[in-house]
KEKE-3310 file (N, C-alpha, C; in steps of 0.2 Angstrom, whole numbers, plus 5000, padded with zeros to 4 digits):
npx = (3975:3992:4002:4012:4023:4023:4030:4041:4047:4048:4056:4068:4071:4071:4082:4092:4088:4095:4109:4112:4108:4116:4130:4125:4124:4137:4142:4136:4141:4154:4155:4150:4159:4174:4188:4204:4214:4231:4241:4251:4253:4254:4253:4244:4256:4262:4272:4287:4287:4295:4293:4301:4313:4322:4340:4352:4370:4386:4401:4411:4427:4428:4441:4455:4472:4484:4502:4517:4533:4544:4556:4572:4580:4588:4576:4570:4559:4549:4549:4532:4528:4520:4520:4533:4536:4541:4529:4515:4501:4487:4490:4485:4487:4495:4491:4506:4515:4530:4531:4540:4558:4569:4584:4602:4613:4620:4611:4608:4620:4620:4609:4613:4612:4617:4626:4616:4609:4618:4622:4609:4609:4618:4614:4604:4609:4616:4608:4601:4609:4609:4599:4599:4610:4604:4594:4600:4604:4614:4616:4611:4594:4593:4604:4597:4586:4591:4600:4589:4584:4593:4591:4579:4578:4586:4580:4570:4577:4582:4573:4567:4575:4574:4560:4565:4573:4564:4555:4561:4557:4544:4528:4512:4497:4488:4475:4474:4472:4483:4481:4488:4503:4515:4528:4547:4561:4572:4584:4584:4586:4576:4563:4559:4541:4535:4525:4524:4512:4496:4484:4470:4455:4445:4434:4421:4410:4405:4391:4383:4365:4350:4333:4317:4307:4294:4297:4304:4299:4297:4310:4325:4338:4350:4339:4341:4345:4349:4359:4364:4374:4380:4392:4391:4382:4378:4380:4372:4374:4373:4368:4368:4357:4366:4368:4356:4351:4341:4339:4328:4332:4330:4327:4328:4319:4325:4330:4347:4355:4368:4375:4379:4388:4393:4407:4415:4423:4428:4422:4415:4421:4428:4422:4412:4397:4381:4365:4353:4340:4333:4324:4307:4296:4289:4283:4278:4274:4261:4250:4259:4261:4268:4269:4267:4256:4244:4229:4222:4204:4187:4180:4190:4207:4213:4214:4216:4211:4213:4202:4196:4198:4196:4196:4194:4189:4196:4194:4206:4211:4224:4242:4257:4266:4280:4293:4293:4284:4267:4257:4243:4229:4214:4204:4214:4215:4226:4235:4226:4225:4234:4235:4249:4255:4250:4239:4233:4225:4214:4196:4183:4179:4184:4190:4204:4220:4234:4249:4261)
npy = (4911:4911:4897:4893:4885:4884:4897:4895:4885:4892:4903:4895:4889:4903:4910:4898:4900:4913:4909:4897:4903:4916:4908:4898:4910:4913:4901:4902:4912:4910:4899:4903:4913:4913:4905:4912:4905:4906:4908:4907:4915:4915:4924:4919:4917:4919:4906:4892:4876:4861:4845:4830:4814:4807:4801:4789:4792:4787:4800:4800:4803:4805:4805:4797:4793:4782:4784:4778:4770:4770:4764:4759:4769:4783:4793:4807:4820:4834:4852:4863:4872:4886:4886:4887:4878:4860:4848:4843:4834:4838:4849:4858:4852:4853:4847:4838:4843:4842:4830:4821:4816:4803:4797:4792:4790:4777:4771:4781:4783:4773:4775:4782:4793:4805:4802:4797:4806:4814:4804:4803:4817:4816:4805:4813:4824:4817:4810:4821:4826:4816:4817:4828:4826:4813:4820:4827:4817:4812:4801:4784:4776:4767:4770:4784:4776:4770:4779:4786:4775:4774:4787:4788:4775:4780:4791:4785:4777:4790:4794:4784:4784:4796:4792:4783:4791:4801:4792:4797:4806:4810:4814:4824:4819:4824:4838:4839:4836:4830:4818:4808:4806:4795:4796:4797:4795:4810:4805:4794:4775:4769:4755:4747:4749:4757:4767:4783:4793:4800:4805:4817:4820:4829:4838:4835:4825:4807:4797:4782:4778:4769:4764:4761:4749:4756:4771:4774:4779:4790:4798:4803:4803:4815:4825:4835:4837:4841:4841:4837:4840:4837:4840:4853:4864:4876:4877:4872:4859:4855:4846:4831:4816:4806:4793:4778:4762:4752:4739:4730:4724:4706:4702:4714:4724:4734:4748:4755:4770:4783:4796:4813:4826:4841:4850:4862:4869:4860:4860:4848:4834:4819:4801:4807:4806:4809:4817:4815:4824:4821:4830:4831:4837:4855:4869:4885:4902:4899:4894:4889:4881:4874:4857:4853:4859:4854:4846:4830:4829:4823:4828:4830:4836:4848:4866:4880:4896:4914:4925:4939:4936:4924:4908:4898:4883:4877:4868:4861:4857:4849:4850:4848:4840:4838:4833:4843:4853:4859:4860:4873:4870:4874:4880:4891:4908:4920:4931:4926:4924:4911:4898:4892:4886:4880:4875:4864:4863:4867:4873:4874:4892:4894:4906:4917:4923:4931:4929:4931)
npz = (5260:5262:5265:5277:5276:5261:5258:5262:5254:5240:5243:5247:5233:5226:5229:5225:5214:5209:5211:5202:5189:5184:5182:5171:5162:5160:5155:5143:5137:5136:5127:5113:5112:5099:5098:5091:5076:5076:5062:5046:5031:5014:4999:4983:4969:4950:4946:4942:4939:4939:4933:4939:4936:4948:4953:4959:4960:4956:4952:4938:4932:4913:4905:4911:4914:4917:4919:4915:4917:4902:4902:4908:4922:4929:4940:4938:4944:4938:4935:4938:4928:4930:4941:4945:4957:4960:4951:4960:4969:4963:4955:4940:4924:4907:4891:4883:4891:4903:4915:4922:4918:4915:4915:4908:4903:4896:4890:4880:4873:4868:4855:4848:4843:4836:4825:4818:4814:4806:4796:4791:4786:4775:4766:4762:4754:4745:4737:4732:4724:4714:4708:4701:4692:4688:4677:4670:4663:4669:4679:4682:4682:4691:4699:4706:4712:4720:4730:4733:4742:4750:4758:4764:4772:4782:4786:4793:4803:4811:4815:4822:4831:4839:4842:4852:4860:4862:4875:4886:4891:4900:4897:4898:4892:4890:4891:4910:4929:4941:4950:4956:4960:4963:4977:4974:4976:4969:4958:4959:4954:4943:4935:4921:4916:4930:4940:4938:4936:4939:4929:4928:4919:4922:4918:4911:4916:4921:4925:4929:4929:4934:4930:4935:4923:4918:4918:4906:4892:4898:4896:4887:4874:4876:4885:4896:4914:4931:4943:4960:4975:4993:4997:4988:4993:4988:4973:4960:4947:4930:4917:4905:4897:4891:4886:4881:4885:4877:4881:4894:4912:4914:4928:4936:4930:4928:4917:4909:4910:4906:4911:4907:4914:4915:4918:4920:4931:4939:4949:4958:4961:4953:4958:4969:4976:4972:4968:4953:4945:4934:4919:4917:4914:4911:4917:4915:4923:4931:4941:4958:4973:4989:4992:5004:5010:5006:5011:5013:5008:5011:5001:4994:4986:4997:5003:5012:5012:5017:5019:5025:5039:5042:5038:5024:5015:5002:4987:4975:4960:4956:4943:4937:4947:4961:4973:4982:4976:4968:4957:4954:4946:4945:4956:4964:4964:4957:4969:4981:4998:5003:5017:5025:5037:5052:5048:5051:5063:5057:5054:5041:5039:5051:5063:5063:5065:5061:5058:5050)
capx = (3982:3997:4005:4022:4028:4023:4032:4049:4050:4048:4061:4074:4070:4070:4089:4095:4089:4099:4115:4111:4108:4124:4133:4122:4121:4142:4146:4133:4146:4161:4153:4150:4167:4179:4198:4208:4218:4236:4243:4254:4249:4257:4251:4247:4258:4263:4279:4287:4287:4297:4294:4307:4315:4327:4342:4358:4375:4395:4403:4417:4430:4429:4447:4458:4477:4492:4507:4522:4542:4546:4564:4576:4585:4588:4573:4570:4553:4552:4544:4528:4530:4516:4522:4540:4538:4538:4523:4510:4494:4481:4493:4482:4495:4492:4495:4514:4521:4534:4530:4547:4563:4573:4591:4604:4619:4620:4606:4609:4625:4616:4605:4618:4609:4623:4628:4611:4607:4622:4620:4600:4609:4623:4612:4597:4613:4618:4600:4598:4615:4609:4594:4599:4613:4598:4588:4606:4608:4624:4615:4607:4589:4595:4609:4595:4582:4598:4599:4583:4581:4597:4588:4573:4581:4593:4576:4568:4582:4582:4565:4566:4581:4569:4555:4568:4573:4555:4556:4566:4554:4538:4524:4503:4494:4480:4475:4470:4474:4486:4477:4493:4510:4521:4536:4551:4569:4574:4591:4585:4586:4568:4562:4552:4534:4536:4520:4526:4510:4488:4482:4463:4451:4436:4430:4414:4411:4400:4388:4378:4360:4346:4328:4311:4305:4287:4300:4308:4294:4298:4316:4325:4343:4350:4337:4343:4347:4350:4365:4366:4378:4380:4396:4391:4374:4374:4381:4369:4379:4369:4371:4360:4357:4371:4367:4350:4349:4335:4334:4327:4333:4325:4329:4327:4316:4325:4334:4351:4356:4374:4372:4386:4390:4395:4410:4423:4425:4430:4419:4414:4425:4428:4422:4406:4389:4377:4360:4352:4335:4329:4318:4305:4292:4292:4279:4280:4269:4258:4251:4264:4261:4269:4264:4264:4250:4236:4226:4217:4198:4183:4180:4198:4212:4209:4219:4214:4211:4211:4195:4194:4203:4193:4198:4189:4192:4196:4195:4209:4214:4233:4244:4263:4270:4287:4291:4290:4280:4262:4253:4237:4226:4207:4204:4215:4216:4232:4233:4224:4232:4233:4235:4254:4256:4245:4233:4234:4219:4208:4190:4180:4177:4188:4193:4211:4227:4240:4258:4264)
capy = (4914:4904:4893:4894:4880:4887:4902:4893:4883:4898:4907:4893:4889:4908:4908:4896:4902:4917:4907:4896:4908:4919:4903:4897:4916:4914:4897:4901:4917:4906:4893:4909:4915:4908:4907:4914:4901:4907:4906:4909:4917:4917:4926:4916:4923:4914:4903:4888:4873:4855:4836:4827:4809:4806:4794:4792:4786:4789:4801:4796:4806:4806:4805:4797:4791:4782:4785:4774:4774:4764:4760:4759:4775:4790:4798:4814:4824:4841:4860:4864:4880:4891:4889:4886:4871:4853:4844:4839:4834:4843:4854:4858:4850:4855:4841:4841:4847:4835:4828:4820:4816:4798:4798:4784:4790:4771:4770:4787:4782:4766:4777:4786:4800:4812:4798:4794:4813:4816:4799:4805:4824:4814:4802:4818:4827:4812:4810:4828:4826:4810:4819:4832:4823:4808:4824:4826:4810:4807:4794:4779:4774:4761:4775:4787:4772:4766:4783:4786:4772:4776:4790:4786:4771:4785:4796:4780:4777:4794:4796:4778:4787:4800:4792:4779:4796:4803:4787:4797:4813:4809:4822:4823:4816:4829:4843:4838:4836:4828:4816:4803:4808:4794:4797:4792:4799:4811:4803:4787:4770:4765:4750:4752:4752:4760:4770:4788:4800:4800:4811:4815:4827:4828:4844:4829:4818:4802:4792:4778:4777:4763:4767:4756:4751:4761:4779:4773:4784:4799:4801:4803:4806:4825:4827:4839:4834:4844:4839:4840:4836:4838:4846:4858:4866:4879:4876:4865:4858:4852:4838:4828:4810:4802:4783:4775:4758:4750:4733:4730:4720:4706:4703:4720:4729:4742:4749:4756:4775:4786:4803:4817:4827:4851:4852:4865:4876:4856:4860:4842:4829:4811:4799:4810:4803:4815:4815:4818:4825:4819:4834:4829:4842:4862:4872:4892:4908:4895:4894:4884:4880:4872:4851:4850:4862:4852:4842:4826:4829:4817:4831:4831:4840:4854:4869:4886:4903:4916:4932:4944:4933:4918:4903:4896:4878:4878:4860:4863:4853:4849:4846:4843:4839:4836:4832:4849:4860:4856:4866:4872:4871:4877:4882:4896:4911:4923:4933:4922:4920:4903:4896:4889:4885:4882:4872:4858:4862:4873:4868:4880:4897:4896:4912:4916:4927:4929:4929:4935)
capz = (5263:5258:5271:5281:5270:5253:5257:5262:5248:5238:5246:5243:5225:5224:5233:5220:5204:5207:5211:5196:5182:5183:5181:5165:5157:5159:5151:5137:5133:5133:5121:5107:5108:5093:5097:5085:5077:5073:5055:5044:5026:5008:4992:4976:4963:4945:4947:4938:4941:4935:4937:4936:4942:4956:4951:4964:4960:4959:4947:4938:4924:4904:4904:4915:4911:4923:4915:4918:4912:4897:4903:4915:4922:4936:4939:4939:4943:4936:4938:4937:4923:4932:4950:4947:4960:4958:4953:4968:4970:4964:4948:4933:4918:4899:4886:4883:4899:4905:4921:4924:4916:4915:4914:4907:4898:4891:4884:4873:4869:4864:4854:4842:4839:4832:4820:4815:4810:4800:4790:4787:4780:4770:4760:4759:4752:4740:4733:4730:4719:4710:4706:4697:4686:4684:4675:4666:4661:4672:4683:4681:4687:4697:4705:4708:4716:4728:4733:4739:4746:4757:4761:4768:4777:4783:4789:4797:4807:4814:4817:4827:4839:4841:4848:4858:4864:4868:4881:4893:4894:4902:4897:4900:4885:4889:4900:4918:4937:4943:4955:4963:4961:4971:4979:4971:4977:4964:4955:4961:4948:4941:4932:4914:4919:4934:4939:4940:4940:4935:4927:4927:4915:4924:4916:4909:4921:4919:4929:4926:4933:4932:4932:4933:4917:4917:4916:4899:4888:4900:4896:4880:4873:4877:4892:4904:4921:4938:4948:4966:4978:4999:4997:4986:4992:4985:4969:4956:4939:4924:4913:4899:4895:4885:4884:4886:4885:4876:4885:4902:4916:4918:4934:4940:4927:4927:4910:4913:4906:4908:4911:4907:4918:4914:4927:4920:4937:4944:4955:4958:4961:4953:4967:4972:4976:4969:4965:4949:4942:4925:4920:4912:4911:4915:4915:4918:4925:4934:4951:4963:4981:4994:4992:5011:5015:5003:5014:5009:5013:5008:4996:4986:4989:5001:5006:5018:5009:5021:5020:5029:5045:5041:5035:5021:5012:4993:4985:4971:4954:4952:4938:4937:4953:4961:4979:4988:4975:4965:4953:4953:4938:4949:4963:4968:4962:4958:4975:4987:5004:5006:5026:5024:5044:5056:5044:5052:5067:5055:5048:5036:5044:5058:5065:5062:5069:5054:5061:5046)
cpx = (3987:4000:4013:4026:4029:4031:4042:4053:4050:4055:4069:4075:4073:4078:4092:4095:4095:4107:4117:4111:4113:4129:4130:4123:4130:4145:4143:4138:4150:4160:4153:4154:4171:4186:4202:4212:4224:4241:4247:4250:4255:4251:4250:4251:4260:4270:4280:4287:4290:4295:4300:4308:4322:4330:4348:4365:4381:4396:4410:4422:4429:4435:4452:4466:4481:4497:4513:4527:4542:4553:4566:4579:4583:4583:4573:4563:4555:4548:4537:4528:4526:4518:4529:4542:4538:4531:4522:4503:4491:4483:4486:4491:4488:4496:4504:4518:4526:4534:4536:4552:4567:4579:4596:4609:4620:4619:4605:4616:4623:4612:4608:4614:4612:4623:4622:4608:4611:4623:4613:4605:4613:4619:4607:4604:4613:4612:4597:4601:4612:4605:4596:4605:4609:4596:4592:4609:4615:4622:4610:4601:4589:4600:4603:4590:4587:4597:4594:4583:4586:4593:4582:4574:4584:4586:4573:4572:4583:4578:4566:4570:4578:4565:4558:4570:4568:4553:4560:4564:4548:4532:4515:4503:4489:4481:4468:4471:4477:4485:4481:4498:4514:4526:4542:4558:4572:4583:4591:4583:4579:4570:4559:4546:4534:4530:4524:4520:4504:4485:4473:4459:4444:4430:4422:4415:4406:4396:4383:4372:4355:4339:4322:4309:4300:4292:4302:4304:4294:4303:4319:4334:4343:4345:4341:4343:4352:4356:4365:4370:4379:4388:4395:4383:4372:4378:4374:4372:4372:4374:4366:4362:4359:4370:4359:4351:4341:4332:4332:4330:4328:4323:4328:4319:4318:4328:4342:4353:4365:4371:4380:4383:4394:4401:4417:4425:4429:4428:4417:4419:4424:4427:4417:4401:4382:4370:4356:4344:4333:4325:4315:4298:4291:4286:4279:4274:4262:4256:4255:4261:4265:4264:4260:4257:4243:4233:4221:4208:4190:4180:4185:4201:4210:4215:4215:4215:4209:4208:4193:4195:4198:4196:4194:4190:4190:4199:4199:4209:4221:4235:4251:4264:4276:4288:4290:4285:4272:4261:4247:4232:4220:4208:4206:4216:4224:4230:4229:4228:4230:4238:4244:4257:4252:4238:4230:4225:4215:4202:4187:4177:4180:4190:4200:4214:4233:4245:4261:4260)
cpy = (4908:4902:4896:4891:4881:4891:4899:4891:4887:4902:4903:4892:4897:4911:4905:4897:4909:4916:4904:4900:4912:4911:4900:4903:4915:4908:4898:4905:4914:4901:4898:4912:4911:4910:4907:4911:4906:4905:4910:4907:4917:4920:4922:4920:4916:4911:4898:4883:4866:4849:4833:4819:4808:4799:4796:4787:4791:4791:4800:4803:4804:4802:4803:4794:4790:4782:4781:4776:4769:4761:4762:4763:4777:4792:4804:4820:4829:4847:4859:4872:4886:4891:4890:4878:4865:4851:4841:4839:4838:4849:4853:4858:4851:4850:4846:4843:4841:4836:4826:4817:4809:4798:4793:4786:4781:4771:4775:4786:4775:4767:4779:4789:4806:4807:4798:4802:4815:4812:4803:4813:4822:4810:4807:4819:4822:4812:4816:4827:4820:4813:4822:4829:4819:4814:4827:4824:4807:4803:4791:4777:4770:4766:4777:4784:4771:4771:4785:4783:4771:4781:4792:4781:4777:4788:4792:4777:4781:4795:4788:4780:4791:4798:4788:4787:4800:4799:4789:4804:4810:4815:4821:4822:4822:4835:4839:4840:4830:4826:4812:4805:4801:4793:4796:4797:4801:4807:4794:4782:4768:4761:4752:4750:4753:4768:4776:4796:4796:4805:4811:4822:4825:4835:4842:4825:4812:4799:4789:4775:4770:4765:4761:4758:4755:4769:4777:4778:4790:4802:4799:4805:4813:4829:4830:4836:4841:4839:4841:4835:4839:4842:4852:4861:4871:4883:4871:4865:4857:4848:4837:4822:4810:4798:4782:4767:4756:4742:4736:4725:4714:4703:4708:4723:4735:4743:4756:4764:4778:4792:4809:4823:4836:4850:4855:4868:4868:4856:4852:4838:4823:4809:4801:4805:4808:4813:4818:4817:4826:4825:4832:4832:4848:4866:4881:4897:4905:4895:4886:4885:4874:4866:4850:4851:4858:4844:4837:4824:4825:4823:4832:4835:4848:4858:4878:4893:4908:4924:4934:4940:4927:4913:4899:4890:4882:4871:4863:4856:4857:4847:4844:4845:4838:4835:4839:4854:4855:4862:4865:4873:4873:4877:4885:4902:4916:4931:4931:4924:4914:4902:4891:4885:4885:4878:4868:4858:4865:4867:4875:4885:4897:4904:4913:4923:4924:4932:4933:4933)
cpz = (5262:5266:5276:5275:5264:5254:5258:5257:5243:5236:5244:5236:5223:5223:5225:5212:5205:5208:5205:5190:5179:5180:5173:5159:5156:5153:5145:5133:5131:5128:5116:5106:5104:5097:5092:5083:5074:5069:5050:5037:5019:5002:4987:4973:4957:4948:4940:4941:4937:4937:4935:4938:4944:4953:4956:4959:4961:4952:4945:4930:4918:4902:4910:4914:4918:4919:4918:4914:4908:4897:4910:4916:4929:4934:4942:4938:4943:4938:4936:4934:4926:4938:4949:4952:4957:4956:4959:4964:4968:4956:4942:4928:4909:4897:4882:4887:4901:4911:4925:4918:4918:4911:4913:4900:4895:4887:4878:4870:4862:4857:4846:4838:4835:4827:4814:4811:4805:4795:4787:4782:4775:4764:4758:4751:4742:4733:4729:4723:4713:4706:4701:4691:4683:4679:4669:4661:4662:4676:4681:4685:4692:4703:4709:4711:4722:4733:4737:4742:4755:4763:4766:4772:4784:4789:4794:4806:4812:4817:4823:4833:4840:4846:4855:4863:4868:4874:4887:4897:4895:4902:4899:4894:4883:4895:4902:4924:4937:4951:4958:4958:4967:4973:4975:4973:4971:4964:4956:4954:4948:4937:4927:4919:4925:4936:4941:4942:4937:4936:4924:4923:4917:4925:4914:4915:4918:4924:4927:4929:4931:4935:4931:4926:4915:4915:4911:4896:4890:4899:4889:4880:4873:4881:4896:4910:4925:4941:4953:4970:4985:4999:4994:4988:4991:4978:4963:4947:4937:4919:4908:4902:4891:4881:4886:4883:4881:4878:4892:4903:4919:4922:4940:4939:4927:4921:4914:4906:4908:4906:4908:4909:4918:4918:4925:4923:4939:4948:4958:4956:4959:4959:4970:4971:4973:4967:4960:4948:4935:4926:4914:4911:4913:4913:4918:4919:4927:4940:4953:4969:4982:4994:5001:5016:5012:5009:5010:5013:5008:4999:4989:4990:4994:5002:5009:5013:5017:5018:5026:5038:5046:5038:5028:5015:5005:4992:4977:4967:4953:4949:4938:4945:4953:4969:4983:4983:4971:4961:4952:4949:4941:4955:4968:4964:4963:4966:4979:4991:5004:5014:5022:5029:5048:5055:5047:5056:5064:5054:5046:5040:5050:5059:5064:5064:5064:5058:5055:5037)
residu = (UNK:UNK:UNK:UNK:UNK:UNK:UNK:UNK:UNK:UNK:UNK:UNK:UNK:UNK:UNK:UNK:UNK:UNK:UNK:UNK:UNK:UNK:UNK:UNK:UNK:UNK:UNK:UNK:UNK:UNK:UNK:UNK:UNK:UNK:UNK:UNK:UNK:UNK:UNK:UNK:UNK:UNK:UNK:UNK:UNK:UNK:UNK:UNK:UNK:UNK:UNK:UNK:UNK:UNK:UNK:UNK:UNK:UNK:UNK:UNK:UNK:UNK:UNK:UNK:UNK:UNK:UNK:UNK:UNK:UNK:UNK:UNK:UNK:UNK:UNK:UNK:UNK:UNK:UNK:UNK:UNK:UNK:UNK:UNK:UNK:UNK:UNK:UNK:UNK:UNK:UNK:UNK:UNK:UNK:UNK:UNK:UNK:UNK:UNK:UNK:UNK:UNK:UNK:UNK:UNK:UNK:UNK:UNK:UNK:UNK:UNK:UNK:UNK:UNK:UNK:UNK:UNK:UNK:UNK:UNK:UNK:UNK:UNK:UNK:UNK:UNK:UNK:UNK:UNK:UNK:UNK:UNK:UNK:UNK:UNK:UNK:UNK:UNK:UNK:UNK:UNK:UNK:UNK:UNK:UNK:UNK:UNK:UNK:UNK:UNK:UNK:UNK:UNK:UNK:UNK:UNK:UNK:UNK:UNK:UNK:UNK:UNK:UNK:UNK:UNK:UNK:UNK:UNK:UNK:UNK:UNK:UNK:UNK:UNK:UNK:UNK:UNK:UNK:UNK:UNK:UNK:UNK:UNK:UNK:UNK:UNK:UNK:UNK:UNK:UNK:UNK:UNK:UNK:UNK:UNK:UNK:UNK:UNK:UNK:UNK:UNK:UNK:UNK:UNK:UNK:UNK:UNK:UNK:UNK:UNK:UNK:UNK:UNK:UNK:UNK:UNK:UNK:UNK:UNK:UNK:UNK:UNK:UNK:UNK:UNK:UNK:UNK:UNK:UNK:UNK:UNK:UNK:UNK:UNK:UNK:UNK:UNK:UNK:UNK:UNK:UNK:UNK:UNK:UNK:UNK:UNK:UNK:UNK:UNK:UNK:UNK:UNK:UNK:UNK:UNK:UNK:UNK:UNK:UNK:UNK:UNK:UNK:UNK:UNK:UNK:UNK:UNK:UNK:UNK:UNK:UNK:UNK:UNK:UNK:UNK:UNK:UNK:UNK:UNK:UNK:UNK:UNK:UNK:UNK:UNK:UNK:UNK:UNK:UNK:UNK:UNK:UNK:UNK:UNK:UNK:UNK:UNK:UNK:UNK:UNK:UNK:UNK:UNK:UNK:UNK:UNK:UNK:UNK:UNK:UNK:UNK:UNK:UNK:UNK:UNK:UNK:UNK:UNK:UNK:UNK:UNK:UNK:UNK:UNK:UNK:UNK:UNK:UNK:UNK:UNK:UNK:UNK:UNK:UNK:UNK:UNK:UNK:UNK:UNK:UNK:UNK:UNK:UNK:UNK:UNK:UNK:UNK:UNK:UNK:UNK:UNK:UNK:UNK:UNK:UNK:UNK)
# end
């Protein structure tokens, strides 16, 4: 027969198993549920992809002119043929427009322009006559050489009061913009070189880059080049390589190139900062991904496929790069999901909850 004492410690021991074992049977189930991790999914599909390199600098006009006055007189700024108004800032001028006007009755009398024309039609006149008696034999070689040579003195003379007189019409050399205009009191007296406007053609522009010597063998004359610029974001010009240098610095190591620069909308202003991509390989109907999501795992590059709401590592080979995209030459196929968001806490076979 069992004792008193047996039976009590029994009875307690008996007591605690069953407080104990609920508690045991609970946290075994919570250790065997997985939490869903929450991720964001994209499609493979083919893409392109370029490399390029990264150069910064300041872009400058092709063409740029200040125009000044070549004498002394009243000035006089003039219309602008398509508005009607004066020139200002900012006008598109075609070569030959006349920007202003200097004025100087003196100096045209000084000029004697009437004179000087009807002398040139008097000795043409006289030469013509010489001529035809010379051919006659009623003038002598010496007559008919004098005569000429009045004559083309004659035309010389005219032509020189000509350009003296083109000195009093100020025109554009070229078409541009009309980038300073400064002030000047119409009718007011100038001096000759007297700055009066600047005129800029910045349909090309230029800019001159500097690269480490190791890219030299990547780039080449007439290379394509991307243009961007913070004012314009959602614009992007294009340009080539112009210039390349063949020495290095060798101080720097760098080699120094000039770029040119597409810009007939003027979209892009002289004066910008811009940044440029050399392209320098392109490859098309390619897997591309997103370089942020490749993880680096003692195995190689790593990235998340997701099966059936699993998550499943894929150690990939890539080949051209650039900063935000890769390509991938194995290890994913076209339509995969790959994990784009969320990657970060995964490991192989996690359970997952696609956000989208």
């Amino acid at each position: 027969m069992k004792s008193p004492k047996f039976v009590s410690v029994f009875f307690w021991l008996f007591a605690a198993g069953i407080v104990i074992l609920p508690g045991c049977r609970n946290q075994q189930t919570d250790t065997e549920v997985d939490v869903a991790v929450p991720v964001s999914v994209k499609d493979v599909r083919p893409g392109s992809i370029e490399e390029f390199l990264e150069t910064n600098g300041t872009v400058y006009p092709t063409r740029e002119v200040e125009i000044s006055t070549e004498m002394t007189g009243h000035y006089y700024l003039q219309k602008n043929p398509r508005t009607g108004q004066l020139w200002k800032l900012g006008d598109r001028i075609s070569a030959g427009e006349i920007i202003a006007r200097i004025e100087d009755e003196e100096y045209v009398n000084s000029i004697q322009m009437d004179a000087r024309k009807l002398n040139l039609e008097i000795s043409k006149n006289e030469f013509e006559k010489l001529k035809v008696l010379h051919e006659k034999g009623g003038a002598t070689d010496r007559e008919l050489i004098n005569a000429e040579q009045s004559w083309i003195t004659s035309r010389y003379t005219y032509e020189n009061s000509m350009l003296q007189m083109a000195k009093m019409t100020i025109k554009a050399p070229f078409d541009g913009v009309v980038v300073d205009l400064p002030y000047l009191t119409p009718g007011n007296r100038v001096n000759a070189n007297t700055v009066v406007c600047k005129i800029m053609d910045y349909r090309l522009l230029y800019m001159e880059f500097q690269l480490p010597e190791k890219n030299l063998s990547r780039i080449s004359v007439s290379q394509q080049v991307r243009i961007l610029n913070y004012a314009l974001p959602d614009d992007t010009l294009f340009g080539f390589i112009g210039q390349l240098s063949p020495v290095i610095n060798p101080d720097t190591r760098n080699f120094k190139g000039v770029l040119t620069i597409q810009n007939q909308d003027l979209k892009l202003r002289p004066g910008s900062y811009v940044k440029a991509e050399i392209i320098t390989n392109r490859r098309d109907s390619t897997i591309v991904i997103p370089k942020n999501i490749i993880l680096s795992r003692q195995r190689g590059k790593t990235v998340y496929v997701i099966d059936n709401n699993t998550a499943m590592e894929r150690v990939i080979q890539t080949g051209l790069e650039n900063p935000a995209f890769v390509e991938v030459l194995s290890g994913l196929e076209l339509n995969n999901r790959i994990v784009t968001e969320g990657f970060e806490t995964l490991s192989n076979r996690s359970k997952v909850k696609i956000l989208q």
